[in-house]
N, C-alpha and C positions, 0 to 999 in steps of 0.2 A: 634380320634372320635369314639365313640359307639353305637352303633344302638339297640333299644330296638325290638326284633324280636319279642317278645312273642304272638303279636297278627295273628303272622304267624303259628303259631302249630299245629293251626287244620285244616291246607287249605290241600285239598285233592293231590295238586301238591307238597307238602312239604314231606308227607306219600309216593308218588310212588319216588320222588326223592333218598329220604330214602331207599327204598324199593332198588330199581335198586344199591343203590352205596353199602351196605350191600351183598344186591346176586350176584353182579357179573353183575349186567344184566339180570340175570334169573327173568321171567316173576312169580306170582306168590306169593312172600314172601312178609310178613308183616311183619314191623316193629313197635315198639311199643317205642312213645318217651313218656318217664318219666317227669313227671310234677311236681309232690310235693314231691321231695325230702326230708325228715325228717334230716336237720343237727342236730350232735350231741353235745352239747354245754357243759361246765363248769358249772355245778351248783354253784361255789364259783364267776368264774370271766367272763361267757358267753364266753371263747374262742372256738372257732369251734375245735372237736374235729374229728382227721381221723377215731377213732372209733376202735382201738386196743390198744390204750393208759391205763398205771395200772393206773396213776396218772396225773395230766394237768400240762403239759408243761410251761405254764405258772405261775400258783401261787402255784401248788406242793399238789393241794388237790386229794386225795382218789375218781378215776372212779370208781361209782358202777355203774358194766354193767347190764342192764334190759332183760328179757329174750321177744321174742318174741311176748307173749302174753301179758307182762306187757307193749307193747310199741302203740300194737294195742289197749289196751283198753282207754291209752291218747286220741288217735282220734280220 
């Protein structure tokens, strides 16, 4: 069974939860949970790519890696 949590993300009890099991305990730190992950896909065959790949795993085509600014101006 799978539970769809997402609309727990932004509860203020989910962040100190966070917070305490990252520090130890220590009062004080913030954590930062990641939302919109950008996966890296196959332009030949859409396979989700770990993103150090030369070539896809799958159908054998040519990764061309995008450099940082090429990937922020998609978004």
């Amino acid at each position: 069974m799978t539970r769809d949590l997402r609309k727990l993300m932004d509860s203020k009890e989910v962040h100190e939860g966070f917070s305490k099991l990252v520090s130890g305990g220590k009062l004080g730190y913030k954590t930062i949970i990641e939302k919109n992950k950008n996966l890296e896909r196959c332009e030949n065959c859409g396979k989700i790519l770990e993103g150090d790949e030369n070539f896809c795993p799958e159908c054998g085509m040519k990764i061309e890696k995008q450099t940082k600014e090429e990937v922020e101006e998609k978004s």
